[in-house]
C-alpha positions as protocol buffer text, in pm:
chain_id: "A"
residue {
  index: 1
  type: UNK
  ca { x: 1579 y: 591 z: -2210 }
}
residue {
  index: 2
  type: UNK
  ca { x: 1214 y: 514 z: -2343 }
}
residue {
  index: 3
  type: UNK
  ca { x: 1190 y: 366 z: -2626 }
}
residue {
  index: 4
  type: UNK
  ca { x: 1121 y: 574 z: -2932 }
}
residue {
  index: 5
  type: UNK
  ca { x: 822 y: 339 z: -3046 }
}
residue {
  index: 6
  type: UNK
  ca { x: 639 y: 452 z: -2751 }
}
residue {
  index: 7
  type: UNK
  ca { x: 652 y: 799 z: -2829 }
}
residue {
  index: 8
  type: UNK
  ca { x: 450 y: 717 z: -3204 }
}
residue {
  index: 9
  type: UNK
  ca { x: 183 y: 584 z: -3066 }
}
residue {
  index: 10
  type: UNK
  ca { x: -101 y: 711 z: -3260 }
}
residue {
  index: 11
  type: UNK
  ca { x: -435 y: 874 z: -2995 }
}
residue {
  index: 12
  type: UNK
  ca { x: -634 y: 660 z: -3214 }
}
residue {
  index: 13
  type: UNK
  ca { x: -474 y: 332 z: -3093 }
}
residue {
  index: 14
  type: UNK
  ca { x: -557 y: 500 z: -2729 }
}
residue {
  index: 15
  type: UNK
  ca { x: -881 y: 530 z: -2814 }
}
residue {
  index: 16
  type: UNK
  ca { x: -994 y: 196 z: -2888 }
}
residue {
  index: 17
  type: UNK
  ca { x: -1224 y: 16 z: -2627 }
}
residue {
  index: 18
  type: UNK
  ca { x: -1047 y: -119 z: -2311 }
}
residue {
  index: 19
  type: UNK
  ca { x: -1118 y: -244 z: -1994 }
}
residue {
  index: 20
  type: UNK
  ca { x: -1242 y: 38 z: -1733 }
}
residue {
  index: 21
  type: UNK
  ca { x: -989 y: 143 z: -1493 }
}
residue {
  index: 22
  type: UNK
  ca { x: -1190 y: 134 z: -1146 }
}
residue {
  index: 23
  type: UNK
  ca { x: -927 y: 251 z: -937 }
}
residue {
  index: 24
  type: UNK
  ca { x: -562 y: 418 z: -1015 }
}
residue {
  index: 25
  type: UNK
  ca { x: -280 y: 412 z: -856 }
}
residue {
  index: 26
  type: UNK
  ca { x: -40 y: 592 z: -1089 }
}
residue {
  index: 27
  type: UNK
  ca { x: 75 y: 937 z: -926 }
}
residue {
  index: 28
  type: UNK
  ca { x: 58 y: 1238 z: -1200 }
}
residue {
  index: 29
  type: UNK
  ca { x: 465 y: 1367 z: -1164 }
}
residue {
  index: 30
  type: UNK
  ca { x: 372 y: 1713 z: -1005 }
}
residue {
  index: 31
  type: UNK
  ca { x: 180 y: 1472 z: -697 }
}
residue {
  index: 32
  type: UNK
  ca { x: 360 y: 1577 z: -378 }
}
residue {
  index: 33
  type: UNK
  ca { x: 480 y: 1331 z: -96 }
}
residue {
  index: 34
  type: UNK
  ca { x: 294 y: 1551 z: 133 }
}
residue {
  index: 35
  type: UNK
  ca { x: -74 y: 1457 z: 15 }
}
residue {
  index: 36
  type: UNK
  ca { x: 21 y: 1048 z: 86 }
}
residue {
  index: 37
  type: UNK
  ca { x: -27 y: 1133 z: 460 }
}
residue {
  index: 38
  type: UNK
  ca { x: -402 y: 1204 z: 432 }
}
residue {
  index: 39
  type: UNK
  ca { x: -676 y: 973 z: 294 }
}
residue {
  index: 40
  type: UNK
  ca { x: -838 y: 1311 z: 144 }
}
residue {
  index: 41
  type: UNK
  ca { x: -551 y: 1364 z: -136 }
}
residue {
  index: 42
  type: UNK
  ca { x: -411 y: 1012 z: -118 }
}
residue {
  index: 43
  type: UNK
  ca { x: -422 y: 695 z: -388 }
}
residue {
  index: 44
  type: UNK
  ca { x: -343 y: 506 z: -147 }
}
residue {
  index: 45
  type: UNK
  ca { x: -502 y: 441 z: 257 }
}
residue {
  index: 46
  type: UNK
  ca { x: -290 y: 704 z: 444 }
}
residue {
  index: 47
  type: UNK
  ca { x: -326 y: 491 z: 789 }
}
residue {
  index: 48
  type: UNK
  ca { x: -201 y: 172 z: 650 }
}
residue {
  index: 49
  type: UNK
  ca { x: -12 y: -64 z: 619 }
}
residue {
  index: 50
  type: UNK
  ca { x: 327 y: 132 z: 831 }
}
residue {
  index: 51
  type: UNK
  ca { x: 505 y: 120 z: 1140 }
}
residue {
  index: 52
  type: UNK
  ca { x: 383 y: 255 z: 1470 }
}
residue {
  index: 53
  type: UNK
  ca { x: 403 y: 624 z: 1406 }
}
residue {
  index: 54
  type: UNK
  ca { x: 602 y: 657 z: 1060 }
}
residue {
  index: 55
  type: UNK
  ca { x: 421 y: 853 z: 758 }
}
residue {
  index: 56
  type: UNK
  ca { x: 383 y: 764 z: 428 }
}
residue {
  index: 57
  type: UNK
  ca { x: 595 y: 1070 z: 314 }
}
residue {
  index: 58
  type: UNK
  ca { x: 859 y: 921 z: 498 }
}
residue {
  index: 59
  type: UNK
  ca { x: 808 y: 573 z: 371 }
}
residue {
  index: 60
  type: UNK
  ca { x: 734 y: 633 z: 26 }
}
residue {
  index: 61
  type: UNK
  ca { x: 1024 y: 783 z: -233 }
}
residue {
  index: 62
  type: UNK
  ca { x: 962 y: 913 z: -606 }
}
residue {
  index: 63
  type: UNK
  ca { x: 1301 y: 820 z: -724 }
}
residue {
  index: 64
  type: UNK
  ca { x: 1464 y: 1048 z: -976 }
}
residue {
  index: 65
  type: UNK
  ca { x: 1288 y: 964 z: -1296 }
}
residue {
  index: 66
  type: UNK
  ca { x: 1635 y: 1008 z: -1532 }
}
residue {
  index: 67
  type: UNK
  ca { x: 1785 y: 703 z: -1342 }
}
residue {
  index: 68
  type: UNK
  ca { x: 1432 y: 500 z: -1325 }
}
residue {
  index: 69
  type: UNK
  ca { x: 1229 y: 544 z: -1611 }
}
residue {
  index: 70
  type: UNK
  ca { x: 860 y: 490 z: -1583 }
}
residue {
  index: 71
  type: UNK
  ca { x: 760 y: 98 z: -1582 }
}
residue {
  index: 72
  type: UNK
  ca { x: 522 y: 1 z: -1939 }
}
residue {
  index: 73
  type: UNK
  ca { x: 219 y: 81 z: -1755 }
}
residue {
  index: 74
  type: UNK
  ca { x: 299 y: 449 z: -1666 }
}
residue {
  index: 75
  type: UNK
  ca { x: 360 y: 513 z: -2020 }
}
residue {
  index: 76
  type: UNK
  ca { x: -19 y: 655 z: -1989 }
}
residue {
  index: 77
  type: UNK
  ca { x: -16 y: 997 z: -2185 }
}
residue {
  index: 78
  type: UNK
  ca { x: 256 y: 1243 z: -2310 }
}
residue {
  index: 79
  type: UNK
  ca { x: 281 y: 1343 z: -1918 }
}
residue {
  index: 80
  type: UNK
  ca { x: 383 y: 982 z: -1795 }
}
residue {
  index: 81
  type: UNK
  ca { x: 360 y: 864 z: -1453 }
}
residue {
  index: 82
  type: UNK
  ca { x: 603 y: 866 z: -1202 }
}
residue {
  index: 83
  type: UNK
  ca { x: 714 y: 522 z: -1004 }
}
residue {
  index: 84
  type: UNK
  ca { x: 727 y: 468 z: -632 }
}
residue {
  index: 85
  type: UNK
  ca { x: 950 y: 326 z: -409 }
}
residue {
  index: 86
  type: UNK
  ca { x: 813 y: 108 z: -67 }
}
residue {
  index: 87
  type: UNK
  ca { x: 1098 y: 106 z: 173 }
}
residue {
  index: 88
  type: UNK
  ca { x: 1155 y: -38 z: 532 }
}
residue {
  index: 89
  type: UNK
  ca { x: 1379 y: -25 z: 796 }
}
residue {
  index: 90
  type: UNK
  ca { x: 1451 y: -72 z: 1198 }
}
residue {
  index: 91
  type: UNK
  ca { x: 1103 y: 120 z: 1249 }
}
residue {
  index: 92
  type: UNK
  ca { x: 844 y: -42 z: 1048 }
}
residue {
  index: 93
  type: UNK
  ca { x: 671 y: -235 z: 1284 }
}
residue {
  index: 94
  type: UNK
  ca { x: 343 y: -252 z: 1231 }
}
residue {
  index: 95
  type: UNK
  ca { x: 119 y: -264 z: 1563 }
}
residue {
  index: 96
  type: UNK
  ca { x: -285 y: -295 z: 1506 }
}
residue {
  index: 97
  type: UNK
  ca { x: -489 y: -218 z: 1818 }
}
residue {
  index: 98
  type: UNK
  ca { x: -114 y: -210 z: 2036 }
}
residue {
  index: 99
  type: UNK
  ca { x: -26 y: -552 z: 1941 }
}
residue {
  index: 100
  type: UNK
  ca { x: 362 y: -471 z: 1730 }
}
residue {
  index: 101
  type: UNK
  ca { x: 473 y: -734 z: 1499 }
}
residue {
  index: 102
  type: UNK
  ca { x: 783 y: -743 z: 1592 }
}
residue {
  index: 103
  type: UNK
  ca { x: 871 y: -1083 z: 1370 }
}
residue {
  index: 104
  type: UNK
  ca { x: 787 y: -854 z: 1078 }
}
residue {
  index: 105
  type: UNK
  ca { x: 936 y: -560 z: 914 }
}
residue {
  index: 106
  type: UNK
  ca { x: 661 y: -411 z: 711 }
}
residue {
  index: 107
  type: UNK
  ca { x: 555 y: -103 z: 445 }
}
residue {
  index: 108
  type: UNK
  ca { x: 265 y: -142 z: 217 }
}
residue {
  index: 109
  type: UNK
  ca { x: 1 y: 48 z: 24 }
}
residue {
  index: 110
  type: UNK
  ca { x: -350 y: -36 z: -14 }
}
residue {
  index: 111
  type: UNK
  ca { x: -565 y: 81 z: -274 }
}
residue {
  index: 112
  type: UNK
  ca { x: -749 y: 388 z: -103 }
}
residue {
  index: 113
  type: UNK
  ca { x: -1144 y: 264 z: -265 }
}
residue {
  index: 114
  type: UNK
  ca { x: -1049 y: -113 z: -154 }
}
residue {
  index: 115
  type: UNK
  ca { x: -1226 y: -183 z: 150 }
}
residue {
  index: 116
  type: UNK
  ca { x: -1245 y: -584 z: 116 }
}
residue {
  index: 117
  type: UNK
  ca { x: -1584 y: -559 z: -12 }
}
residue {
  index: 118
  type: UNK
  ca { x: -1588 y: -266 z: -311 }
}
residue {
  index: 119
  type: UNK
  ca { x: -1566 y: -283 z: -681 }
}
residue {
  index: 120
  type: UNK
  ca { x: -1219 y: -406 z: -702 }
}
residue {
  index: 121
  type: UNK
  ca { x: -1333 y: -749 z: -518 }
}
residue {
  index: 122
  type: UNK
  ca { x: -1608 y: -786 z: -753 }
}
residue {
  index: 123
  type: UNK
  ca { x: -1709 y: -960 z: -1072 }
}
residue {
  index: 124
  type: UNK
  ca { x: -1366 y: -1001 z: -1296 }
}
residue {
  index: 125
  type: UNK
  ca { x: -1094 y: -764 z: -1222 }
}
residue {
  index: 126
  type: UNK
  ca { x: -731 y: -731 z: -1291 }
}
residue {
  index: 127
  type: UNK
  ca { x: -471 y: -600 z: -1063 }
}
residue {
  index: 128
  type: UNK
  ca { x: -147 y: -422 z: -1266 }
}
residue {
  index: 129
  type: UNK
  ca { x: 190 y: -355 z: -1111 }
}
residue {
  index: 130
  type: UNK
  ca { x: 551 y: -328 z: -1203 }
}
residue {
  index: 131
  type: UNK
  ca { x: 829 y: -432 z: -994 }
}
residue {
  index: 132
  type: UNK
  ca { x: 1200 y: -319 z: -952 }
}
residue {
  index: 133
  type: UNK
  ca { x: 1522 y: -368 z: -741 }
}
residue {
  index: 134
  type: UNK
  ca { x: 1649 y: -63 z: -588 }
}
residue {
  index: 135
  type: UNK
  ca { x: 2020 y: -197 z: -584 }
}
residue {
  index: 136
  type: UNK
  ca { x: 2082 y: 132 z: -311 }
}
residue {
  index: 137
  type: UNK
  ca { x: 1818 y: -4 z: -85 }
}
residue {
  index: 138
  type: UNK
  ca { x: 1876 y: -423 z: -135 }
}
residue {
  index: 139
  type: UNK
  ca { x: 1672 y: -683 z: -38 }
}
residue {
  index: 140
  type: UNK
  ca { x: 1807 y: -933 z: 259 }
}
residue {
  index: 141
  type: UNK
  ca { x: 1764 y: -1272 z: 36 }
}
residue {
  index: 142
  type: UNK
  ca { x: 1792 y: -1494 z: 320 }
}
residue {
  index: 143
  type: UNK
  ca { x: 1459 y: -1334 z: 415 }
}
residue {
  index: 144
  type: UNK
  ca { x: 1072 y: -1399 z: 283 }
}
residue {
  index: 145
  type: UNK
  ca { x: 961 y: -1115 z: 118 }
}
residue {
  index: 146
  type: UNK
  ca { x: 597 y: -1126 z: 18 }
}
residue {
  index: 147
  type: UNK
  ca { x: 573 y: -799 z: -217 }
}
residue {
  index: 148
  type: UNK
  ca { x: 220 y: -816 z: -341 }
}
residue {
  index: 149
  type: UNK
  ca { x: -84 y: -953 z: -258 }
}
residue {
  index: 150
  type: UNK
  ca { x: -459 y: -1000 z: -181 }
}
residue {
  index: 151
  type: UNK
  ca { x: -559 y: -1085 z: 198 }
}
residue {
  index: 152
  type: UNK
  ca { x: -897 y: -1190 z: 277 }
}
residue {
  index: 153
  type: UNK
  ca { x: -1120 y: -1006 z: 493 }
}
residue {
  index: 154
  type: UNK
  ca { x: -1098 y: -1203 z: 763 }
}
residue {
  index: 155
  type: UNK
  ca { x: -692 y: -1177 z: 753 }
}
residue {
  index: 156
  type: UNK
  ca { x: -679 y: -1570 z: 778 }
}
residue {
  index: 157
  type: UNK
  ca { x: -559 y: -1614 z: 414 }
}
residue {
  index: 158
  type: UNK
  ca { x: -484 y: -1500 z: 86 }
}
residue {
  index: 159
  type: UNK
  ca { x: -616 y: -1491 z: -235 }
}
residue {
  index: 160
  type: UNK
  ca { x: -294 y: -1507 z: -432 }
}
residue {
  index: 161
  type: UNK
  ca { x: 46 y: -1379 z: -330 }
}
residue {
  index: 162
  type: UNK
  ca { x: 376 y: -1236 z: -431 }
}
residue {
  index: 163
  type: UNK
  ca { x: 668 y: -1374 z: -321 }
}
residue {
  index: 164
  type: UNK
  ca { x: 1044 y: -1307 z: -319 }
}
residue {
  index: 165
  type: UNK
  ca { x: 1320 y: -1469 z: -94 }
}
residue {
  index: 166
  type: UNK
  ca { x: 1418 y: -1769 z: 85 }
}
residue {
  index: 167
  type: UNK
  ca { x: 1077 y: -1984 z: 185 }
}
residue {
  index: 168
  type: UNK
  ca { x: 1048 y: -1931 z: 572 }
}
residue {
  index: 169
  type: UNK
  ca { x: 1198 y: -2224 z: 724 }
}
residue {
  index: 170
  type: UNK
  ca { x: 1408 y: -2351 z: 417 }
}
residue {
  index: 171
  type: UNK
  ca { x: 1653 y: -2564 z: 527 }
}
residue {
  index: 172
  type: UNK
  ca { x: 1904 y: -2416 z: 291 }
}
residue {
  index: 173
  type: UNK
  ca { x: 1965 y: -2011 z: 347 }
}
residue {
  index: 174
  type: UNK
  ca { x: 2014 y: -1844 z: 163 }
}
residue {
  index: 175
  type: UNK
  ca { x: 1809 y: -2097 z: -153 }
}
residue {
  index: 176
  type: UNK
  ca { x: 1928 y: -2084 z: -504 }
}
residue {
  index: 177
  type: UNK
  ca { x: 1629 y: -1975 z: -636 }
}
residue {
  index: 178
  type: UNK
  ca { x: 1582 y: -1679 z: -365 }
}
residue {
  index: 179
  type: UNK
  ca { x: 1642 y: -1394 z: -606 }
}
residue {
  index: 180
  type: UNK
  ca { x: 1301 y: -1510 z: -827 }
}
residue {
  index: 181
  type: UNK
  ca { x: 965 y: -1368 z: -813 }
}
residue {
  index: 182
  type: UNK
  ca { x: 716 y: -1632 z: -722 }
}
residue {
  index: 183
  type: UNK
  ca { x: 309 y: -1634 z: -798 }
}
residue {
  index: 184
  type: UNK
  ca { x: 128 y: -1815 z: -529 }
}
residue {
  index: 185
  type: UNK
  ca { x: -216 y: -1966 z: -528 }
}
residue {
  index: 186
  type: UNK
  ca { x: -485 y: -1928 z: -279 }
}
residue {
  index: 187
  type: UNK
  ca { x: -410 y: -2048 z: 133 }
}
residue {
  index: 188
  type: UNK
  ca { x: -813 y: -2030 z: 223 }
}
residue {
  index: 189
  type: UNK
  ca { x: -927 y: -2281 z: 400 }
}
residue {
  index: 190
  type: UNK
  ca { x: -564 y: -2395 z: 500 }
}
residue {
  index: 191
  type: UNK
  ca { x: -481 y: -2533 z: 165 }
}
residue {
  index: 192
  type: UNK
  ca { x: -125 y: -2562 z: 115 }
}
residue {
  index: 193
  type: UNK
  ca { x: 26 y: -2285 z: -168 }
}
residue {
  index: 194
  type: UNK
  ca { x: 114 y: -2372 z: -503 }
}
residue {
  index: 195
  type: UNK
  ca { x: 376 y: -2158 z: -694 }
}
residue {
  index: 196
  type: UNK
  ca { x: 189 y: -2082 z: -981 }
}
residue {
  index: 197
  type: UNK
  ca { x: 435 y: -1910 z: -1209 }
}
residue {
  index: 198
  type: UNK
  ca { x: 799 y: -1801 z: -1103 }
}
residue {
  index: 199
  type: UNK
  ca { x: 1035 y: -1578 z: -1297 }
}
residue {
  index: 200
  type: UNK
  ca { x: 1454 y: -1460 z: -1222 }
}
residue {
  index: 201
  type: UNK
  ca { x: 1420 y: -1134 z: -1013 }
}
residue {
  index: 202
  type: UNK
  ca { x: 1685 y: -964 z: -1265 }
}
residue {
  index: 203
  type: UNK
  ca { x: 1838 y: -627 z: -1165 }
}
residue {
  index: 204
  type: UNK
  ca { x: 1768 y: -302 z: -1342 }
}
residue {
  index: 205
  type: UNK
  ca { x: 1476 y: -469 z: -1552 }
}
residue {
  index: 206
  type: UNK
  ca { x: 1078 y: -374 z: -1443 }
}
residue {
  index: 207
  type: UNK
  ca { x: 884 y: -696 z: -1472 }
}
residue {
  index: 208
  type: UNK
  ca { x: 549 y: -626 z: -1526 }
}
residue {
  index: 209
  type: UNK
  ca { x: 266 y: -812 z: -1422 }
}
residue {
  index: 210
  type: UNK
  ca { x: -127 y: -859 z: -1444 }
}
residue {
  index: 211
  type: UNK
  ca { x: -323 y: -1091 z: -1226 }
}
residue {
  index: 212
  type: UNK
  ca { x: -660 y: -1159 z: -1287 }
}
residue {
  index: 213
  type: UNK
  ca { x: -971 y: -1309 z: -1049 }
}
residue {
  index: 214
  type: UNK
  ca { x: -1278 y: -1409 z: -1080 }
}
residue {
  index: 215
  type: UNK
  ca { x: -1465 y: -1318 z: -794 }
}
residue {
  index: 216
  type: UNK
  ca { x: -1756 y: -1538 z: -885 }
}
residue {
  index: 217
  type: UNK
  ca { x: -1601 y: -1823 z: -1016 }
}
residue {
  index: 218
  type: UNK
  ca { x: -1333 y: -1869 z: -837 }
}
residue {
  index: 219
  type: UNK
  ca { x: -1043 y: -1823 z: -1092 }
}
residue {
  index: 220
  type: UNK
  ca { x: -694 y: -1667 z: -1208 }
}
residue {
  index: 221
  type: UNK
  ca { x: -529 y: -1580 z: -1485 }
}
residue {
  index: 222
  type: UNK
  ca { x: -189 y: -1373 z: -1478 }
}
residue {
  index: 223
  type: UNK
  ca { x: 47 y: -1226 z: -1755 }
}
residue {
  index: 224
  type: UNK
  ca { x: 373 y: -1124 z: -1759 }
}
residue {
  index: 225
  type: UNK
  ca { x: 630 y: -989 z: -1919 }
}
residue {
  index: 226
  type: UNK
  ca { x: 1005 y: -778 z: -1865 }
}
residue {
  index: 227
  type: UNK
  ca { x: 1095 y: -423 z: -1975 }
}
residue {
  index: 228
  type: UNK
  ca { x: 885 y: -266 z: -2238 }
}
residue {
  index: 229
  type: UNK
  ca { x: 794 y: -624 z: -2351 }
}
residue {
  index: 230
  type: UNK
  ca { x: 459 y: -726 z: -2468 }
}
residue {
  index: 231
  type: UNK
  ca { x: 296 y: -918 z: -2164 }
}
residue {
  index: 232
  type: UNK
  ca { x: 193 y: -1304 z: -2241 }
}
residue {
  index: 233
  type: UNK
  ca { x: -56 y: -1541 z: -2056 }
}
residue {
  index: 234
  type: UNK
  ca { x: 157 y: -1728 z: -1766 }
}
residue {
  index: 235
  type: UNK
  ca { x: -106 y: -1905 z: -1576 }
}
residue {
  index: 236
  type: UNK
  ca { x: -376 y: -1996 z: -1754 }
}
residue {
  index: 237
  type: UNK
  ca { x: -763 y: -1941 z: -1624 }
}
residue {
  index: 238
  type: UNK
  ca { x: -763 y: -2228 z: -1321 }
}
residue {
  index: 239
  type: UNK
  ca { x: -917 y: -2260 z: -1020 }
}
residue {
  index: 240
  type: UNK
  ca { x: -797 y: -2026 z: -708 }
}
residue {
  index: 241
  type: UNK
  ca { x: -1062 y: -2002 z: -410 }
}
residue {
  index: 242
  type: UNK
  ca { x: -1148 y: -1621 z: -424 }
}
residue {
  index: 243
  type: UNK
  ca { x: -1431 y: -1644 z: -170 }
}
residue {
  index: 244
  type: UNK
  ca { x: -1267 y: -1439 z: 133 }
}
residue {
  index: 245
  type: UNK
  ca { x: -1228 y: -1149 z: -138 }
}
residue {
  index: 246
  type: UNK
  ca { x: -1048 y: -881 z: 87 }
}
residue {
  index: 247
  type: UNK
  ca { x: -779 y: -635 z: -23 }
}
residue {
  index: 248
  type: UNK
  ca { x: -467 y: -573 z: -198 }
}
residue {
  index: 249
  type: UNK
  ca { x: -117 y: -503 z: -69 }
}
residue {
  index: 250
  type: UNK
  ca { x: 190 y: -359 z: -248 }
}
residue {
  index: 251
  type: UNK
  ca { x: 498 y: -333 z: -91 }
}
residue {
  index: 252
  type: UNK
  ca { x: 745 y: -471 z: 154 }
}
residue {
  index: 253
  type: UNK
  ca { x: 661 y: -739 z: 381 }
}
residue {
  index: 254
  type: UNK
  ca { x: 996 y: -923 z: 556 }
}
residue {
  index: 255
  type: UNK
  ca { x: 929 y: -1232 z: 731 }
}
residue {
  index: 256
  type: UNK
  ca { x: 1230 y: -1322 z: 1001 }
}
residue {
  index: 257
  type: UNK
  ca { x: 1418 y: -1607 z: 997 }
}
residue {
  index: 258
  type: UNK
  ca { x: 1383 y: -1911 z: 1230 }
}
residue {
  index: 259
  type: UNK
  ca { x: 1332 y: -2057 z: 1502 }
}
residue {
  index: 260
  type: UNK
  ca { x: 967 y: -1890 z: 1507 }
}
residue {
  index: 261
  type: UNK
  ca { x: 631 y: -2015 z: 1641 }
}
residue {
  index: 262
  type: UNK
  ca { x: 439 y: -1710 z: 1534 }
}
residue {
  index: 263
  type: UNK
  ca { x: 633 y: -1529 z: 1227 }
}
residue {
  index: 264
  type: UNK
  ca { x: 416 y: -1223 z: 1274 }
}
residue {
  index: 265
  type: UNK
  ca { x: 574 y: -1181 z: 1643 }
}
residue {
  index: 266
  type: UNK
  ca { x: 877 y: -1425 z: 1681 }
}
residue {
  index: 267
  type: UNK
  ca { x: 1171 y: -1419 z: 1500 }
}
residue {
  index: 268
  type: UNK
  ca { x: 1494 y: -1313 z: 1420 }
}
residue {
  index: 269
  type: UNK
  ca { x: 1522 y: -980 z: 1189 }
}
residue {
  index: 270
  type: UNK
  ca { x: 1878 y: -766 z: 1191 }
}
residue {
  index: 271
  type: UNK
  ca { x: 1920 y: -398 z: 1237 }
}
residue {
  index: 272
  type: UNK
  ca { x: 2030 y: -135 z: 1003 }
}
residue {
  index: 273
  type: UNK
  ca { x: 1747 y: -193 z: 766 }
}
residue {
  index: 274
  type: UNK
  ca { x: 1766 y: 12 z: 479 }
}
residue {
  index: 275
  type: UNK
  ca { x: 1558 y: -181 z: 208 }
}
residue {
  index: 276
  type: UNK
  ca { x: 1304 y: -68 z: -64 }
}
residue {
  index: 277
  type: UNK
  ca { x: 1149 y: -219 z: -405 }
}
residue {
  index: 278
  type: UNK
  ca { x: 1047 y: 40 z: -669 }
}
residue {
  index: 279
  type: UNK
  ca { x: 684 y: 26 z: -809 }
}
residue {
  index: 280
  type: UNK
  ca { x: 536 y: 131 z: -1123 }
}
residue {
  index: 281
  type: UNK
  ca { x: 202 y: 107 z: -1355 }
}
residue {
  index: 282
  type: UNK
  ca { x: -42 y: 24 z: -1037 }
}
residue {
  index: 283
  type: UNK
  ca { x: -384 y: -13 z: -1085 }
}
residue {
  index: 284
  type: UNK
  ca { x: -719 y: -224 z: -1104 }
}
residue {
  index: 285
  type: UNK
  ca { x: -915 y: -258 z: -1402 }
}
residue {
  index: 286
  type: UNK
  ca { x: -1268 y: -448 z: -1437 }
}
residue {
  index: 287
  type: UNK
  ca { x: -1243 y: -727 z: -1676 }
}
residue {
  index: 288
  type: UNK
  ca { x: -1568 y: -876 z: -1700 }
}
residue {
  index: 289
  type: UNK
  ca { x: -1605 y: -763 z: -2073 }
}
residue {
  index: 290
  type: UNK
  ca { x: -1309 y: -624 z: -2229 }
}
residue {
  index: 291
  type: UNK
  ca { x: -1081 y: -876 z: -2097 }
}
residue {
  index: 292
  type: UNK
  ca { x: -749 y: -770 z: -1934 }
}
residue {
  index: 293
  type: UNK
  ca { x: -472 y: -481 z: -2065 }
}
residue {
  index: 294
  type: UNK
  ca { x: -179 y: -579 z: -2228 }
}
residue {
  index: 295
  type: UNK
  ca { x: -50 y: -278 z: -2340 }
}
residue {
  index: 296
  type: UNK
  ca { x: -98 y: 85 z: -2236 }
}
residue {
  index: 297
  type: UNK
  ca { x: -283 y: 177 z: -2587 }
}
């Protein structure tokens, strides 16, 4: 149920001045499954990021909004917005220009404006997303997951990543922390990741987060918080090489497990994959003046 305090939010609280929302990714609850398979009626880019022939209808579930309600961020209007589900299975192998990844299993939605060099990789902006376990469609926690992130424009790198999972490699499968969600810093240039904030991946609970760069500068900033919670600072503004800007990913990445020279080719990965993470409240806001969103009033 939502709560009740949500509802009494006064239009005037709406009102005030926020950051501008440059590009959203929250579908109205009347948006069919049907318009995800063309760029023309789609949030999201209709050709990527799937496996060799699958559609995004296919790929992409609304699930049934009395069992999931809508994460803190879809709580937009009286109408709400509904979440999404990314799932993955034996299929979803992606294959750019013929070449199939067959070390990865992977399903995830770009932001339809972002092409690596538009107004979502410029200035200050925020990226907002909510994230949920589908306990029907479970993760494989011996795997790396990496659930959202920003690749640079050269695909070399990324700006800051969302991990879930045993680290590829680990010596100990699956790890005790496996079931956390893990902020990493930049890999451009080479530069070994830092885990920049990490939190218990806790079933039936959204966790909410917003991650700010600065394009210019060379920064991030992130918030968090769980539920319908108010969302607090969790990495303070440090530095985080930006420079490759590039574009965002949300959904389901699986690395295999070892042995594996190239993880995007090699590697072991089981069949009878049936695995999906729910999303809510995604979107991109420009914070250069108003800052960053930490509630949806």
């Amino acid at each position: 149920m939502i709560p009740a305090v949500f509802f009494l939010a006064s239009f005037a609280t709406a009102a005030l001045a926020a950051p501008k929302v440059i590009w959203d990714g929250r579908p109205k609850k009347d948006f069919p499954a049907a318009d995800l398979d063309s760029s023309s009626t789609s949030l999201y880019n209709a050709d990527f990021v799937l496996g060799a022939g699958q559609k995004w209808s296919e790929q992409l579930l609304f699930p049934n909004m009395s069992v999931t309600v809508p994460s803190l961020f879809d709580l937009v209007s009286l109408d709400f917005r509904k979440p999404v589900e990314v799932t993955i299975n034996d299929k979803s192998i992606f294959a750019p220009g013929g070449n199939a990844q067959k070390g990865f299993r992977r399903s995830e939605l770009l932001p339809i404006t972002n092409n690596g060099t538009d107004a979502t990789v410029q200035g200050i902006t925020t990226l907002h997303f909510s994230v949920k376990e589908d306990t029907l469609r479970p993760l494989n926690y011996s795997h790396q997951y990496e659930i959202v992130f920003i690749e640079t424009n050269d695909f070399s790198s990324h700006v800051w990543t969302l991990k879930t999972g045993t680290p590829f490699n680990s010596t100990e499968v699956p790890t005790k922390d496996a079931k956390t969600l893990r902020l990493g810093s930049s890999t451009a240039g080479g530069k070994a990741e830092e885990v920049l904030f990490s939190v218990p991946f806790e079933s039936g609970c959204w966790h909410n987060f917003a991650i700010q760069t600065n394009w210019v500068n060379n920064t991030i900033s992130a918030w968090y918080s769980g539920g319908y919670g108010l969302m607090r600072e969790v990495v303070k503004t440090r530095a985080n090489n930006a420079t490759g800007k590039g574009q965002a990913h949300i959904g389901v990445l699986k690395l295999p497990t070892p042995p594996a020279t190239d993880v995007a080719h090699n590697g072991y990965q089981p069949s009878g994959i049936n695995e999906g993470l729910i999303y809510g409240g995604i979107f991109v806001e420009d914070s250069s003046e108003k800052g960053v969103s930490l509630t949806p009033w």
